[in-house]
N, C-alpha and C positions, 0 to 999 in steps of 0.2 A: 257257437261262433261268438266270439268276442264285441260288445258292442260298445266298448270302451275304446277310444282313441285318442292321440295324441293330436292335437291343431296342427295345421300347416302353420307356419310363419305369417303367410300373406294374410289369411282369416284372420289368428292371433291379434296382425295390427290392425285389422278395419274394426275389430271388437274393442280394442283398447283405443283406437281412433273414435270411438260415438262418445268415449267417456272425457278423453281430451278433448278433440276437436267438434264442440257444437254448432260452432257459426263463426263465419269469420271473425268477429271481436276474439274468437278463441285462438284466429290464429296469430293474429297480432298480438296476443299476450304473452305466450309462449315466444315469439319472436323476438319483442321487447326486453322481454325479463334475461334473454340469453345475452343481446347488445350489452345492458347494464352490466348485467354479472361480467362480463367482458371486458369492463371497465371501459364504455363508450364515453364518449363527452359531446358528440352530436349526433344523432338519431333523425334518418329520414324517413318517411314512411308517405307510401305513393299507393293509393286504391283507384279501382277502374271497378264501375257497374258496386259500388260498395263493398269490394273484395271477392264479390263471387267469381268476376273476370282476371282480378291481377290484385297484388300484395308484393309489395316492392317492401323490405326493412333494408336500408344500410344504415352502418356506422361505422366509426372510427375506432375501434376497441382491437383487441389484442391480436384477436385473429386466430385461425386458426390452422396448426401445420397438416404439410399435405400428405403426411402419413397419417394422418385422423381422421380426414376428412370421410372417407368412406364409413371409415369404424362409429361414426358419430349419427350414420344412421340404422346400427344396430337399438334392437331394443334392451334398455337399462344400461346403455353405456353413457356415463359419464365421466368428468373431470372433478366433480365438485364434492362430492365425499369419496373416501374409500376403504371405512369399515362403519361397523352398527355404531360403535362408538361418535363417530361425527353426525349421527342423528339427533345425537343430543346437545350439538352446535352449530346450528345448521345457521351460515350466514350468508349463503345466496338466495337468492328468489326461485331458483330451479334446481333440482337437486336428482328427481327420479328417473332422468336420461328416458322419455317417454313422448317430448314433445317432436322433438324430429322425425324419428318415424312415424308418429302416430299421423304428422300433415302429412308428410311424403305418404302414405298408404292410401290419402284419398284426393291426391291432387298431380300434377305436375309439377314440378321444383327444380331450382335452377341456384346453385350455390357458385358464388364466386368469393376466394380470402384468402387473404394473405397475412402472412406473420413478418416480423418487423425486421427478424433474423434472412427472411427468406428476398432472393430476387426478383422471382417470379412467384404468381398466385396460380390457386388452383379451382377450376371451374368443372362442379361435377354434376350432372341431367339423372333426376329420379324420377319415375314413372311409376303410380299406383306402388310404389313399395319397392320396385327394382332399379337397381342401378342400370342405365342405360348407355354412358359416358362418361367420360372421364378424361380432362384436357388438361395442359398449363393454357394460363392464358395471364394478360398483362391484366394486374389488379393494385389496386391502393391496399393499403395497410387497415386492416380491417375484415367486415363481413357483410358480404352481400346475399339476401337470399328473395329468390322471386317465384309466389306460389301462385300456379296460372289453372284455372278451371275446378277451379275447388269445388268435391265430394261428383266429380265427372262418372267416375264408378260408383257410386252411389246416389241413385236418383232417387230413392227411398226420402233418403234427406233432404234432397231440394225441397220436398213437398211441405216440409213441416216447418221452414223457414218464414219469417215474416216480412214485409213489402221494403222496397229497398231501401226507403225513411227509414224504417225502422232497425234493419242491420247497420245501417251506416249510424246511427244515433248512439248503438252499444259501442261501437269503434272508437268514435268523438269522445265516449264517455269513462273508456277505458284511457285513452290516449291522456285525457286532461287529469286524470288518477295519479299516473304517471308520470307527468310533468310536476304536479305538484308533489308526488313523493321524489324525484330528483330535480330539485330546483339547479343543481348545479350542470345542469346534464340541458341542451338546447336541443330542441322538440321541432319537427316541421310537418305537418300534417296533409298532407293533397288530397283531392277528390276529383277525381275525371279534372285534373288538370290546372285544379280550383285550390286556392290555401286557403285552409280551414282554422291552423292554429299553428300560432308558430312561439317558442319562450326564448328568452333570453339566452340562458346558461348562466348566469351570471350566480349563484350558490344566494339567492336573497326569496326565500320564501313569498316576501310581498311583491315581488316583479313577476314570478311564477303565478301567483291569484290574479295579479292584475292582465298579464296577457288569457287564464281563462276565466274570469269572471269579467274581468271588467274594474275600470279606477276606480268609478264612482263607486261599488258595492264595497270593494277594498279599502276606501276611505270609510267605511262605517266598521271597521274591524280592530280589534286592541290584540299587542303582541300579546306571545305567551310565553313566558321564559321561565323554567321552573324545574327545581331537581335536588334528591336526595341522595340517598349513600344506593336505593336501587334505579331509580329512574330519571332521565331529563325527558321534560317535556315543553316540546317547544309549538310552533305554529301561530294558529291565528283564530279569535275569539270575536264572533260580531257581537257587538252592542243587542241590549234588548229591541232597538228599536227593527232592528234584525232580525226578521223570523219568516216560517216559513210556514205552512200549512200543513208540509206532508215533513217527514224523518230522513228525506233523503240528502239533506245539506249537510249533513253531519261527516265528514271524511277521515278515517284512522290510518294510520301507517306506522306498524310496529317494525324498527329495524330496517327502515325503507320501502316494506312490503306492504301493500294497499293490504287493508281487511275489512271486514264487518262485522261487527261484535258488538251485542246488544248488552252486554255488561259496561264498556263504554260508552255507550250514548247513554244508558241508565245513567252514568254517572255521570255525564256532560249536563241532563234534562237536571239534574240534583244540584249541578252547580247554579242551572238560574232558577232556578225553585224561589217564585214568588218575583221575578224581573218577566218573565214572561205571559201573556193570555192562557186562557185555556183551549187547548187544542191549538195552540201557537210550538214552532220549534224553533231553535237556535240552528245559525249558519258558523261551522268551527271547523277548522282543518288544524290537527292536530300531530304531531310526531312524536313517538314515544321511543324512546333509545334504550335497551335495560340487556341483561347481560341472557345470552343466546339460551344458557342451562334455562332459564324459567320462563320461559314461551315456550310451548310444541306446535308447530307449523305443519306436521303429519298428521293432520286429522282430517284431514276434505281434500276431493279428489282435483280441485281448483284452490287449493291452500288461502282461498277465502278466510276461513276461519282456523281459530288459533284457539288455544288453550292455556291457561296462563298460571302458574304454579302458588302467585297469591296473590288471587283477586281480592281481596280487599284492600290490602294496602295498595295495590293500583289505582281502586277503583278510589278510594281517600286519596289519590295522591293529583289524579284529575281532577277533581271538586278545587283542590285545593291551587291546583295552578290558574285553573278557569279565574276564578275567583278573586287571585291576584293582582291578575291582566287586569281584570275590570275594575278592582276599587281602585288603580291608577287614572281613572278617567271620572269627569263627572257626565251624570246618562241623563241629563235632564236635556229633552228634547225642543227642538225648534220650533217656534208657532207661525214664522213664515216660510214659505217656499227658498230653496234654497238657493242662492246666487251662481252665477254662472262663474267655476272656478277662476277665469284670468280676471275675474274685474278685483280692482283692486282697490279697498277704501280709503278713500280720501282724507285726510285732515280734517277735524272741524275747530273751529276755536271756541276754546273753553277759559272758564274765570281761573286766574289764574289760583293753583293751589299749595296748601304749605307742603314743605319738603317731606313729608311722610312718606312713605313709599305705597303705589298702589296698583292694584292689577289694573294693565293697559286694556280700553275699552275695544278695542279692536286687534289682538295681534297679528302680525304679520304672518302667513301661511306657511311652513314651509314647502320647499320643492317634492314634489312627489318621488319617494322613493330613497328620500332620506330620512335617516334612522329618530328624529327629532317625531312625535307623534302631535297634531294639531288638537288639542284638548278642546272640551267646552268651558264654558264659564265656571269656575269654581263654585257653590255654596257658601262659603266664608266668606264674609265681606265686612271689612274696617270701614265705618264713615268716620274720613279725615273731618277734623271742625272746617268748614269754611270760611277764617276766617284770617286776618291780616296776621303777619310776626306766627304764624304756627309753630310750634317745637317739633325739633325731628323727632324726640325723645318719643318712642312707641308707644310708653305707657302713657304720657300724657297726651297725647295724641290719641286715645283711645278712649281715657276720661272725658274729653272735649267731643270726642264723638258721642258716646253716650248722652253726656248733657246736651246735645243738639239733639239726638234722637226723641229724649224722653220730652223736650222743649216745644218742639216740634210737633209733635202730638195733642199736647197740651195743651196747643194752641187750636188744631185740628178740630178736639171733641170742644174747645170752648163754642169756636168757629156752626160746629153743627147743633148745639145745642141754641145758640143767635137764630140760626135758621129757623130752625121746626119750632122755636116759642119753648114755654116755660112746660106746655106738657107733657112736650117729648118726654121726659124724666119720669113720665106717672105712670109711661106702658109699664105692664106688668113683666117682667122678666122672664126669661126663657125657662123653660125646664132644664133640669142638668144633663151633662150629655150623658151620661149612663146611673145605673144605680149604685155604683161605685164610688158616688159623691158620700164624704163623711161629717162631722161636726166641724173640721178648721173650714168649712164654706163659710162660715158666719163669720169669721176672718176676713174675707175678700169682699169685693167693693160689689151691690148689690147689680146679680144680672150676669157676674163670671161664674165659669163653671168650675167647679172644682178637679175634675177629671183632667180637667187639659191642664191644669195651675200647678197639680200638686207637685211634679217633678221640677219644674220653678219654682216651689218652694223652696226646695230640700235643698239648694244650690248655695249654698255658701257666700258664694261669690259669684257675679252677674256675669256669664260668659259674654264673649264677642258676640258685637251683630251681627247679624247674618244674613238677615231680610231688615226691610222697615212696611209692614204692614202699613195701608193707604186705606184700604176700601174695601166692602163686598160687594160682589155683585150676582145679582139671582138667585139669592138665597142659598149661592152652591159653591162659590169661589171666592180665595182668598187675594187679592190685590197685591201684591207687595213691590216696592222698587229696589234699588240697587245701584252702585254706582255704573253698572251693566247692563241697565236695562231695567224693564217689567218681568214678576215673575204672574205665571197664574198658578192658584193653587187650590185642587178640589181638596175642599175641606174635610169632605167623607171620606175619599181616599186617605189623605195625610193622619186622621184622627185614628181611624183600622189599623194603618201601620203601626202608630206610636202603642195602641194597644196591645200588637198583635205581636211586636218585641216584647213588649212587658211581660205577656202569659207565656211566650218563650222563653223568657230567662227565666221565670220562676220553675219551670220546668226544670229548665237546664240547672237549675242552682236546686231543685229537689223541696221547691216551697209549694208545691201543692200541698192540699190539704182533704179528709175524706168526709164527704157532705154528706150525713147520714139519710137515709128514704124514711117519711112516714110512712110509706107502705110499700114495704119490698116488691122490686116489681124476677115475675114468674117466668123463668127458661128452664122449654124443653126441649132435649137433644135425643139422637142417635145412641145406642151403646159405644160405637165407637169416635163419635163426638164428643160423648163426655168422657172417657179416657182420656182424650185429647186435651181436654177443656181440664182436665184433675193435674195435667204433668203441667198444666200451663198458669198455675194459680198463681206461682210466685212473681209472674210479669203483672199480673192483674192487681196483685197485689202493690207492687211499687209500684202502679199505675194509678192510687187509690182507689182503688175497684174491690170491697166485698163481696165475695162468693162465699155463698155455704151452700152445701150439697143438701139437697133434701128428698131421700127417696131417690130409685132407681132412674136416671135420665133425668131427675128434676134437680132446677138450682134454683137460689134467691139471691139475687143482687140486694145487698142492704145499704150498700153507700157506694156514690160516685165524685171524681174530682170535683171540688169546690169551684173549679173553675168553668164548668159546666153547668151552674146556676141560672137559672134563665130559660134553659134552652133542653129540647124533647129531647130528655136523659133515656128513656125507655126505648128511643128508637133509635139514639146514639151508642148504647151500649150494647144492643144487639149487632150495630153495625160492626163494632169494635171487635163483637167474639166471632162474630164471623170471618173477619180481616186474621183473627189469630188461628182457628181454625181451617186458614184455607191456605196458608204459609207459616215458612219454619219462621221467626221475629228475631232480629239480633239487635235493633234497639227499640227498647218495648216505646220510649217516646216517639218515634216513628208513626204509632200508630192512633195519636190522637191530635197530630200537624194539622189536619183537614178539621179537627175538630175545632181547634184553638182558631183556626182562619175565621171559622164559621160564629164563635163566639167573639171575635171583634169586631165583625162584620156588623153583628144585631146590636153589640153595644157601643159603636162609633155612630156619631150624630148625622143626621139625615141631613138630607134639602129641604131649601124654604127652615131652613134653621140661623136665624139671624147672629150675629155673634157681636159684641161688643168689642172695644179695640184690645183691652184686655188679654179678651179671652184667645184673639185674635194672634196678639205677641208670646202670650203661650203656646200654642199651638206650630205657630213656625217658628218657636225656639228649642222644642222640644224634636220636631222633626229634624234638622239641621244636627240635633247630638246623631241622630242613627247612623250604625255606618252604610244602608243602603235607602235613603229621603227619596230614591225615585220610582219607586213603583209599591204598589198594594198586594195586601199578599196573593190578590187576584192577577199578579201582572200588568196592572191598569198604571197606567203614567200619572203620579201624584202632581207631578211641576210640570209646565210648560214655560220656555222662555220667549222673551223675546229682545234681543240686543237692541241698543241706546242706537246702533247704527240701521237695524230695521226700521225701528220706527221712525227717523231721519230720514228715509228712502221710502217710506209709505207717504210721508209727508211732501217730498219731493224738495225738503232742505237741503239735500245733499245727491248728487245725480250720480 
């Protein structure tokens, strides 16, 4: 006897129903994604008991004629491709004609639609997978569909479902997905009767974040506008001060379509590499547009995931938009609490100044939701002279700031040397901040360091001010003013950065150098680790890394970058052939970033390290060149500010 058979239909879809329909959020995706593809522009969506009792989707979209409508709850019947060919430009969000029957098989469903053509609509009653009815009835232009008693025939699955919070949470969370990959498409959300989320429609990305996140988070976000001959990528990038604990604020939409792809967010965590803490994430919602042939969208049974024909140059092409957005903004964060948006700063009166032109101490807000982005206080800063008959003329205007700046000062260490008496002068001077100090010290005035001066040397010509260094304080921060205000500036942090570009560009420009060992230090490998380790010589090689083979499984490390002077080379270089050993490397500098951190780290100047004014004006003048002065390569905030108008309002000069 034969023990091979063919499925009934009805089994067929409750099998192909566990693989679509897992829980209500699965039925409103499949609902959703059909409204869009429909070409909706408003979208209702009504739950009772979190979907398990009622799912109401209407919208406004095409509709559908009433010779389909039966046919549309056959399995694989669709409208959206119609050979193997259009697999490979797949540009709706549903494609595999699998979700209508597959709800109808475990629910009660109730369709009412009509097309635009048509006078009357048509309303048809499915039950566990059978057509039960079939009516005209008076309908809008559009699609109505309401699925009541979901998985009623299968109690198997109620069991596995979790508390109603929690299915209604996946819904909420799908829904807000959704909104934000159709900003131009208005969203209304209900819950037993309740509006949970409702968007504009209005095609503006930043209106869509702000009905589901919220203004305030939306106001700590920089655009992203950005595109090649393959890809635009657009959305919205928060600020380092932006982060999150866990990876889940990270949101992708390739083509309109929500996904998850850890090639993406690799590449998002890449673009703020060294802006953020550790174990800190970035909040980005991103839109990637690129042509249908190089994505594939048939690889997961929820087209979650995707497959992308050339990741790299995607994954460069993110880094590189993230990265845009934000060197448009300065990230130097707030040291007060922040005001309540409608207040609005007051005038205060200031000595009058010459016609120079200079950034406004307070600007005026824009309105929310207008494309103008409300910046922080720049880094740059001109001191105009303050004094009577000023020239508009820039350059003299700049000269006069300088001889005020340098005057100023001048005045300051005569000022503190009055103070403390004739000794002060005799304390013994700091050590230097790393061993990187060379013979032009004996050039400099005694007590600066050479490390933080040398790049002010080499300067030709005296850039713009940028800060005016005042004071330290705590042996750990930098004072500096500003026509803007106060900035504060941990000196430890600022001093790592300025390092920690230096041994990067040397990298990047291939000036490393190979620091020979007194005494070869000894690795022993696997047979097939050292295979490994023998195809991989010539990255170790441009890494200045000597390997010589010695003996079966044995090697001798004889020299390590020069740049790693200092610091436990023997347990850095194990680190390193391990990292090369445990993955394929496509850029061998890659693999010694955490190294170079760790080496500015130990050679940038500690706390309770006193600095001279100096040493001081070096050091925030050398910051100020970088093009990222705000954070360490730990993610640690180097600058804090504090606006001329804060302090005003601490003081209660101004209410």
């Amino acid at each position: 006897m034969a023990k091979i058979q063919v499925m009934s239909d009805l089994l067929a879809n409750k099998i192909a129903a566990g693989e679509v329909v897992e829980r209500p959020a699965s039925v409103v995706k499949e609902l959703l994604e059909n409204s869009l593809d429909a070409g909706a522009t408003e979208i209702l969506i009504e739950l009772q008991q979190a979907g398990l009792e009622m799912i109401r989707v209407a919208d406004n979209g095409s509709g559908i004629d009433s010779s389909d409508v039966p046919l549309a709850f056959e399995r694989h019947a669709t409208s959206k491709i119609l050979d193997d060919k259009d697999l490979f430009r797949i540009q709706t969000l549903g494609f595999r004609g699998e979700a209508l029957p597959s709800i109808a098989a475990v629910s009660r469903l109730q369709i009412k639609t009509r097309t635009s053509t048509e006078q009357a609509g048509t309303c048809l009653h499915v039950e566990a997978g059978r057509i039960t009815d079939s009516t005209v009835s008076a309908a809008k232009q559009g699609t109505e569909i309401s699925v009541q008693d979901l998985f009623f025939n299968t109690p198997a699955r109620l069991k596995y479902l979790k508390s109603m919070q929690t299915e209604l949470g996946h819904v909420v969370d799908f829904v807000e997905k959704m909104a934000l990959a159709r900003p131009e498409v208005a969203f209304r959300l209900y819950h037993n009767d309740r509006l949970l989320l409702q968007t504009p429609g209005d095609g503006v990305i930043l209106h869509a974040a702000a009905a589901v996140y919220g203004r305030e988070l939306v106001k700590q976000m920089a655009s992203v506008a950005w595109e090649n001959y393959d890809y635009r990528i657009t959305g919205l990038a928060g600020f380092p001060e932006l982060n999150r604990a866990n990876r889940n604020h990270c949101t992708f939409f390739v083509n309109g379509r929500y996904i998850k792809s850890y090639l993406l967010f690799q590449a998002v965590v890449n673009a703020y590499h060294t802006l953020l803490p550790i174990n800190r994430y970035p909040v980005c919602i991103l839109h990637i547009q690129l042509d249908p042939s190089l994505v594939d969208v048939n690889v997961h049974p929820t087209k979650l995931e995707v497959r992308f024909s050339e990741e790299k140059d995607l994954s460069i092409s993110v880094q590189q938009a993230i990265r845009s957005a934000l060197e448009q903004h300065s990230l130097v964060p707030k040291a007060v609490a922040k005001q309540i948006a409608s207040e609005r700063q007051p005038q205060t009166q200031q000595t009058p100044l010459p016609q120079t032109s200079l950034p406004q101490t307070q600007p005026e807000q824009p309105a929310f939701g207008s494309k103008q982005r409300m910046r922080q206080p720049s880094l740059k800063f001109d001191y105009p002279a303050r004094v009577n008959g000023g020239s508009s003329d820039p350059k003299a205007a700049r000269e006069a700031a300088i001889h005020l700046y340098q005057t100023t000062h001048t005045d300051q260490q005569t000022a503190k040397n009055q103070i403390h008496g004739e000794n002060q002068s005799t304390v013994e001077p700091s050590a230097p901040f790393s061993a990187e100090a060379t013979a032009a010290a004996k050039h400099l005035p005694d007590g600066t360091d050479e490390s933080v001066m040398e790049e002010a040397a080499e300067a030709k010509e005296a850039p713009a001010i940028r800060f005016r260094p005042i004071a330290q304080a705590l042996g750990m921060y930098v004072i500096a003013e500003s026509v803007e205000g106060l900035y504060i500036i941990d000196q430890h942090a600022a001093h790592e950065k300025v390092l920690y570009e230096k041994f990067r560009n040397r990298l990047r420009e291939k000036q490393i150098h190979p620091l020979p060992l007194l005494v070869p230090l000894t690795l022993e490998l696997s047979s097939s680790e050292s295979e490994k380790l023998v195809s991989q010589m010539s990255i170790l090689s441009e890494l200045c890394i000597e390997v010589e083979q010695f003996g079966r499984g044995s090697f001798l490390i004889r020299s390590v970058p020069d740049i790693w002077d200092g610091l436990d080379t023997q347990r850095l270089t194990a680190e390193l052939i391990d990292e090369l050993l445990m993955e394929q490397v496509k850029d061998p500098r890659a693999l010694i970033e955490d190294k170079i951190i760790m080496k500015a780290c130990k050679s940038a100047i500690k706390a309770n390290r006193w600095l001279s004014m100096q040493e001081m004006n070096a050091l925030c003048e050398q910051l100020a060149k970088l093009e990222n002065p705000y954070t360490c390569p730990h993610g640690r905030p180097i600058i804090i500010h504090m606006s001329t108008y804060d302090l005003e309002k601490q003081f209660k000069r101004v209410m």
